[in-house]
N, C-alpha and C positions, 0 to 999 in steps of 0.2 A: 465938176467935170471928172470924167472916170480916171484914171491913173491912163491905164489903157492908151485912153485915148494921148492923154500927156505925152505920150511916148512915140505916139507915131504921129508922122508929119503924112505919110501916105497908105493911104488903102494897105496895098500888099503887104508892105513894111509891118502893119497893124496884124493883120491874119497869121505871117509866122509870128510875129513876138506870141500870140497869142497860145499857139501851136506848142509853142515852145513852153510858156508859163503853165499849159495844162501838162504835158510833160512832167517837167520837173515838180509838181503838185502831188499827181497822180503815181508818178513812178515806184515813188516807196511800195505804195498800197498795193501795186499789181505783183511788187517783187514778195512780198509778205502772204498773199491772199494765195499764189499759186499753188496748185495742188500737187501731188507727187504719187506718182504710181508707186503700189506697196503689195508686195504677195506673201502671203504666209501658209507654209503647208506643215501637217502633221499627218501623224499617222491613221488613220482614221478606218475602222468598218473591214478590215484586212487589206487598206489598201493607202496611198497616200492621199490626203486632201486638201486641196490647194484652194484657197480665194485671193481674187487679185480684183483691187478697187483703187480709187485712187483719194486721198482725204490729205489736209493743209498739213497735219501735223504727226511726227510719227508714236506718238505718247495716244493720241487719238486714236490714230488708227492701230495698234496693238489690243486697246481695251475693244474697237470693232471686232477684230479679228477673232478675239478669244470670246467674244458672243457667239460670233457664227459658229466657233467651234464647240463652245456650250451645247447650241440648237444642234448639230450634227449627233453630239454625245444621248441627248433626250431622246432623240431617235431612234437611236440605238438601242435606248432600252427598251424601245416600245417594240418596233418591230425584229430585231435580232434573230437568228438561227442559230447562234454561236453561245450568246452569252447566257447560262442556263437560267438567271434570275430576271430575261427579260418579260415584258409582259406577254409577248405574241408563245414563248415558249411554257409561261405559266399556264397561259388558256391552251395549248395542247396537251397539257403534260392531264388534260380534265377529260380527254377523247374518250368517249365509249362509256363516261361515267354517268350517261344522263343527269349532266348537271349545266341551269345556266349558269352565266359567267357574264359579271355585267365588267361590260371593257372601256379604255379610254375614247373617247370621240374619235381620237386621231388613229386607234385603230379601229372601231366599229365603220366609219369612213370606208379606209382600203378594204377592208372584208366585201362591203356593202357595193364599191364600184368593182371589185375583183367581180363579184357576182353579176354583176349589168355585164363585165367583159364575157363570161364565160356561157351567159345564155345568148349576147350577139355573134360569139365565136363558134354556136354549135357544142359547147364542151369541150374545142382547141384550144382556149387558155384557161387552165387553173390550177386555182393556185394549192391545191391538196395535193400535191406530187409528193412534197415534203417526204416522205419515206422511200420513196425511189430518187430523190435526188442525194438522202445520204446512202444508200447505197453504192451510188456510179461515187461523190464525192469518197469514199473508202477503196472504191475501184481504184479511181483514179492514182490514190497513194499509192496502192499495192501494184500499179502497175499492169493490169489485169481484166476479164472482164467479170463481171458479177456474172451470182450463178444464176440461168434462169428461173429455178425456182424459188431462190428467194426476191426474186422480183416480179414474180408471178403471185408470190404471197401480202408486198408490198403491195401490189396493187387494188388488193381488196381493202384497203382503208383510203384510196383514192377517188373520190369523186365530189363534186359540189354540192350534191344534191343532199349530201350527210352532213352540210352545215345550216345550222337551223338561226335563223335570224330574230332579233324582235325587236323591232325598230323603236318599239315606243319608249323602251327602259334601255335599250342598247346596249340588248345581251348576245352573246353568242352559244351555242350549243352545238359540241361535235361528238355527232351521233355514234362514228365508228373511229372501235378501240383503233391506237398505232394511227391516228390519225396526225396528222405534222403540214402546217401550212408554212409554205416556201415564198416567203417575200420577196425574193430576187428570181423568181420566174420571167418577171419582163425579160431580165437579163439572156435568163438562158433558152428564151423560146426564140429570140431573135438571130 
């Protein structure tokens, strides 16, 4: 006969003891296993960067945190406008040189859907602005507005049609000189 049963002389009696023994069994387990929200920000891209997830343990979640912030940093170098040894600013720094330029996946990718955005958008999004946005970005500092004509001059190395694609080796080629593509255009066309 079960213990269980030993213990109870009636039904209900029987269900809480029962209630009760899974209780105190289980209680440890669920006080142990609970998860705990955790956020960690750094500085990140000119800006602060925050992940907030929630894992059992805080030793665990620190070595999470600092992957995510890893992948954030990879990024960085790939697509960057800032850091001059990124790769997005290596491949311009080749503009006007008739040369390809075979690039990472992760940026032949953005270039590759930039270009699906820019021929569904009529040429309203793209992403060759790059020398007009440091332009107003030096405005901006100075407090001021830029002169038209150097932003009239800016704009002849602006357009998508002077980035030449090749899908099959996953090159890229920018046809014209002072050419500068601007990764954070989502940001500022919105």
């Amino acid at each position: 006969m079960p213990l269980i049963h030993l213990l109870c002389d009636e039904g209900y009696r029987c269900i809480t003891m029962a209630k009760w023994i899974i209780v105190f069994l289980f209680f440890p387990l669920t006080i142990s296993a609970q998860q705990q929200r955790y956020k960690f920000t750094q500085p990140k891209m000119g800006s602060y960067f925050t992940v907030i997830f929630y894992d059992k343990d805080s030793s665990h979640a620190k070595i999470i945190a600092d992957s995510c912030f890893a992948i954030v940093d990879s990024l960085n170098e790939i697509y960057s406008d800032y850091l001059p040894d990124s790769e997005l600013n290596k491949l311009c720094a080749t503009a006007g040189k008739q040369q390809w330029i075979s690039v990472s996946s992760a940026l032949f990718d953005i270039i590759q859907q930039s270009a699906k955005a820019w021929k569904l958008s009529k040429g309203s999004f793209d992403i060759t602005v790059g020398p007009v946005v440091r332009i107003w970005r030096k405005a901006r500092k100075e407090n001021k507005f830029p002169d038209r004509n150097i932003v009239n001059l800016a704009m002849q190395s602006v357009g998508f049609q002077y980035v030449l694609m090749d899908t099959i080796n996953k090159r890229i080629q920018l046809t014209r000189t002072g050419m500068q593509l601007a990764k954070n255009i989502l940001k500022s066309r919105q």
